[in-house]
C-alpha positions as CSV (number, residue, x, y, z in Angstrom):
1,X,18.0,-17.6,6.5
2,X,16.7,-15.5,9.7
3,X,16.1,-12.4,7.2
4,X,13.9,-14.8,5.2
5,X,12.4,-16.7,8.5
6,X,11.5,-13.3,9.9
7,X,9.3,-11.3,7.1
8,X,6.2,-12.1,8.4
9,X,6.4,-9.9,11.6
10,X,6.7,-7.0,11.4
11,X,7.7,-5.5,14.5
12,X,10.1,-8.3,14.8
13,X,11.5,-8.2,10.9
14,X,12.2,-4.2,11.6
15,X,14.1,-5.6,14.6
16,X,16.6,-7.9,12.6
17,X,17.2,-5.8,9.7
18,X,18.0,-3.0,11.9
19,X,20.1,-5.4,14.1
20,X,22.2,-6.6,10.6
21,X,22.3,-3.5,9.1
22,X,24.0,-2.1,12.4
23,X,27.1,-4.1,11.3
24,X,26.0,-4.3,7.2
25,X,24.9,-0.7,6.4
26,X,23.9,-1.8,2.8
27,X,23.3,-5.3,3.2
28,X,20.4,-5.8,0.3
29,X,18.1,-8.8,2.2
30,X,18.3,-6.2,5.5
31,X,17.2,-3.5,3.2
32,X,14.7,-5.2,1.7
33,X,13.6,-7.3,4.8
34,X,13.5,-3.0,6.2
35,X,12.0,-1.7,3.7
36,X,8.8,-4.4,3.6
37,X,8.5,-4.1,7.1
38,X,8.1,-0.3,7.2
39,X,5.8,-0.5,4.2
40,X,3.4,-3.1,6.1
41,X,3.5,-0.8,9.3
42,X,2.2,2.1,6.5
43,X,5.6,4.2,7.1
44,X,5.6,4.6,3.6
45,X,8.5,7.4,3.4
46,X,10.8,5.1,5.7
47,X,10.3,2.1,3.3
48,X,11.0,4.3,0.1
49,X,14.3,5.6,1.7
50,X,15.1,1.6,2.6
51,X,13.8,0.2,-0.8
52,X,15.8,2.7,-2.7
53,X,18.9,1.9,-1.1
54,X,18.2,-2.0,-1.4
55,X,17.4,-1.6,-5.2
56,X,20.8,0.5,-5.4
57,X,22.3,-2.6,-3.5
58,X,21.1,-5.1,-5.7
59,X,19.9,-3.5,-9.1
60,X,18.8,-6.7,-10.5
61,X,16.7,-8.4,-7.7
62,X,13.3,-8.9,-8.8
63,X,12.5,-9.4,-5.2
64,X,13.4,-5.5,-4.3
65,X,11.5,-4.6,-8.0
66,X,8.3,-6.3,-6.5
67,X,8.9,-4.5,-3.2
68,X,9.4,-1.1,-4.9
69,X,6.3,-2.0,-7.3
70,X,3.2,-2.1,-4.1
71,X,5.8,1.1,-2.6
72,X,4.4,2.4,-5.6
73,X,0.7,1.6,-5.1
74,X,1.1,2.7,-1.5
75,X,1.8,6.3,-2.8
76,X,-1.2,6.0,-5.5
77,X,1.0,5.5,-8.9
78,X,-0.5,2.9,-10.5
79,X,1.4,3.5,-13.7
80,X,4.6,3.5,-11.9
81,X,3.7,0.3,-10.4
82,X,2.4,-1.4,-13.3
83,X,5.8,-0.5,-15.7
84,X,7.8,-1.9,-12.3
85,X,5.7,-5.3,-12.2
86,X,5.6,-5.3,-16.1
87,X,9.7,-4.9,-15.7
88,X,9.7,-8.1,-13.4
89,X,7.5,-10.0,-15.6
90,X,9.6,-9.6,-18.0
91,X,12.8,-10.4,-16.4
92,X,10.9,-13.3,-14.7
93,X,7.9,-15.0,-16.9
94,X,7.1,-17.3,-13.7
95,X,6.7,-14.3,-11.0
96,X,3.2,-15.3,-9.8
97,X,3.6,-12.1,-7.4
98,X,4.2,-9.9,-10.2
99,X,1.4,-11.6,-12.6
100,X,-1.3,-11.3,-9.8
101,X,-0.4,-7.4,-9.4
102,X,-0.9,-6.8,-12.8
103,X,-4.1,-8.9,-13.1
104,X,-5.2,-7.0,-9.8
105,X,-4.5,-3.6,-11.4
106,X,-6.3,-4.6,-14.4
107,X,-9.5,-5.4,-11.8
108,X,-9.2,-2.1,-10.0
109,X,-9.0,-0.5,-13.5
110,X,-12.4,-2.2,-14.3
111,X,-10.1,-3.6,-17.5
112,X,-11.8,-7.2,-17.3
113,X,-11.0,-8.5,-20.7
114,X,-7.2,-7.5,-20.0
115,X,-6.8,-9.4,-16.5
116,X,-8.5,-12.9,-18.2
117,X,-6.3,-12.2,-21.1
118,X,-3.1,-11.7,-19.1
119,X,-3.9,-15.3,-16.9
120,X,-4.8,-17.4,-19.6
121,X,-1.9,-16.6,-21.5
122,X,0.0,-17.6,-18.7
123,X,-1.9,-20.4,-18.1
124,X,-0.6,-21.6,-21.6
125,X,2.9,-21.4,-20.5
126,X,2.3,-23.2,-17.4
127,X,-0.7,-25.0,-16.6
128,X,1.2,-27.3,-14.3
129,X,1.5,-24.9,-11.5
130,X,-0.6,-25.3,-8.5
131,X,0.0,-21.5,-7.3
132,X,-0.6,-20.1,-10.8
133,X,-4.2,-22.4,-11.1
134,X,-5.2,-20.6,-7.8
135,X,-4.5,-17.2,-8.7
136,X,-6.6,-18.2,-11.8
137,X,-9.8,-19.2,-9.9
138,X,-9.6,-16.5,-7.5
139,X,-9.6,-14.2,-10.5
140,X,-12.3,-16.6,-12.6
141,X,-14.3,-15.8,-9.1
142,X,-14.2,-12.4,-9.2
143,X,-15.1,-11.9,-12.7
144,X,-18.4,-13.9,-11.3
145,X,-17.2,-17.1,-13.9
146,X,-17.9,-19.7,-10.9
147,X,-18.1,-22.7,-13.4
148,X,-14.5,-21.6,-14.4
149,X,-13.1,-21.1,-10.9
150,X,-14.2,-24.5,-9.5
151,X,-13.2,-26.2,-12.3
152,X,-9.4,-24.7,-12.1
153,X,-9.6,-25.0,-8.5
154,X,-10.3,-28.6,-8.9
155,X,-7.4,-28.9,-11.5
156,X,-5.0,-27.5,-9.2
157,X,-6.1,-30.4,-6.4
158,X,-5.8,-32.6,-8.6
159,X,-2.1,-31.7,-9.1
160,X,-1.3,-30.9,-5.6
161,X,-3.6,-32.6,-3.2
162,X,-1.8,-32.0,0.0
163,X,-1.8,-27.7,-0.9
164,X,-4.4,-26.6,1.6
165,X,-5.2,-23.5,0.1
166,X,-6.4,-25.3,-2.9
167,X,-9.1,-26.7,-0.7
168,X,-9.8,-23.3,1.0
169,X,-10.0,-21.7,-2.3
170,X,-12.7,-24.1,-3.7
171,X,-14.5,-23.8,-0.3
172,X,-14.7,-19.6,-1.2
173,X,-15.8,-20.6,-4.3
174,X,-18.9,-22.3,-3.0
175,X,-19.4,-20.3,-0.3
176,X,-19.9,-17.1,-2.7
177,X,-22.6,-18.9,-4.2
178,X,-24.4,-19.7,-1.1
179,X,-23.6,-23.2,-1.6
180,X,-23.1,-23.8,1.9
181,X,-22.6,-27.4,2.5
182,X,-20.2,-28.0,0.1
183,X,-18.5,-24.8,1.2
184,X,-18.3,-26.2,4.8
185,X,-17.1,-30.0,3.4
186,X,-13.7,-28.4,2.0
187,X,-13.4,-26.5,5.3
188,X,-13.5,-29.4,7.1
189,X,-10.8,-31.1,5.7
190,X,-8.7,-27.8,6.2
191,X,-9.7,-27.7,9.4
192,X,-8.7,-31.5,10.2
193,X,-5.3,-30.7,9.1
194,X,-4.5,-27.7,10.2
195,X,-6.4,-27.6,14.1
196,X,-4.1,-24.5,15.5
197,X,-4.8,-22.2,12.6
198,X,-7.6,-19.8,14.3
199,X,-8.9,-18.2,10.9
200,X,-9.4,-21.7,9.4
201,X,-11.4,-23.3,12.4
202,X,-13.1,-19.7,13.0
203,X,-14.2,-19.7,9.3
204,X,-15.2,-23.7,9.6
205,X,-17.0,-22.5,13.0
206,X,-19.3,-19.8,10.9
207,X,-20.0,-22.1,8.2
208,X,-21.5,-24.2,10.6
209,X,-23.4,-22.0,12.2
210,X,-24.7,-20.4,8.9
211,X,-26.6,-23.7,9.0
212,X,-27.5,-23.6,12.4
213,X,-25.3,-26.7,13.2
214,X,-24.7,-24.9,16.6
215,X,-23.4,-27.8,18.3
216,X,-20.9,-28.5,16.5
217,X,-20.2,-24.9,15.5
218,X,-19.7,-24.5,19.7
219,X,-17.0,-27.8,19.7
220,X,-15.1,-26.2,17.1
221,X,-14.9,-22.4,19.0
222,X,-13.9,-24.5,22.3
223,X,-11.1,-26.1,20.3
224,X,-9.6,-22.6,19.4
């Protein structure tokens, strides 16, 4: 559970899996926990020497696949990459990290048709998942189909109304098309519920004073 607890630091992540590997020299969470850790701090021939020995630890973990797929990107392979995210797809129809890789490779490969394709087919599948709606309208919003991103966006509050990113996703939406106020509405519900996060009360802060609501825009930087 601390592996798990720890991936989102870096510096302190490297720290544990060292720490467990120490005592575990092929442990496959350390290695893995290693190997993502190195790859976020760019040390991208580190994380290839840990990710290799965590995918020969635990051949089967889609986890380490996913891991070894953006080592992949790191080095500039896409079609390495895509064959290891295809692999996890396949092994795991639900992997939302391995469907948004694909559908972001088909972007960067200006291969439009393919990335719509690939979500609403998995849309079909599973159109009751909030995280899989979300990928969807970030995607809709980026092919510039705004209509089609709100209105998923919108699904996937309807379904989860306490998921906060929904509301921060349909406030992107808006805000892309200048539609301010709106923009700033679903921000300010975010913001209400989550007061310590700086990015969202810095992002509520510069909505406001977009619209020159500097007073408010002031209470909201002296609260972070």
């Amino acid at each position: 559970a601390r592996i798990h607890a720890a991936t989102g630091r870096a510096d302190l992540a490297l720290d544990l899996a060292d720490r467990v590997l120490q005592k575990e020299p092929q442990h496959p969470d350390a290695l893995l926990l290693r190997g993502r850790a190195l790859l976020r701090k760019k040390d991208v021939r580190a994380a290839e020497s840990a990710l290799t020995a965590a995918a020969a630890s635990a051949p089967d973990s889609t986890m380490v696949q996913l891991e070894m797929g953006r080592l992949q990107l790191a080095k500039g392979d896409r079609t390495a990459a895509r064959a290891t995210f295809e692999k996890v797809l396949t092994a795991d129809a639900t992997s939302i990290e391995a469907l948004a890789a694909l559908t972001r490779l088909d972007l960067v490969e200006k291969n439009r048709s393919q990335a719509r394709a690939r979500l609403e087919q998995a849309l079909a599948r599973r159109r009751d998942h909030a995280p899989l709606l979300l990928l969807a309208g970030a995607v809709y919003a980026e092919l510039g189909d705004y209509a089609a991103a709100e209105a998923i966006v919108r699904e996937a509050i309807e379904r989860e109304p306490n998921e906060m990113q929904a509301y921060v996703a349909l406030a992107r939406v808006f805000n892309v098309q200048g539609r301010l106020p709106e923009a700033t509405a679903e921000y300010a519900k975010v913001a209400a519920s989550q007061p310590t996060s700086v990015s969202i009360q810095t992002t509520y802060a510069q909505l406001l004073q977009m619209q020159q609501r500097t007073s408010e825009a002031k209470a909201v930087y002296q609260r972070i």
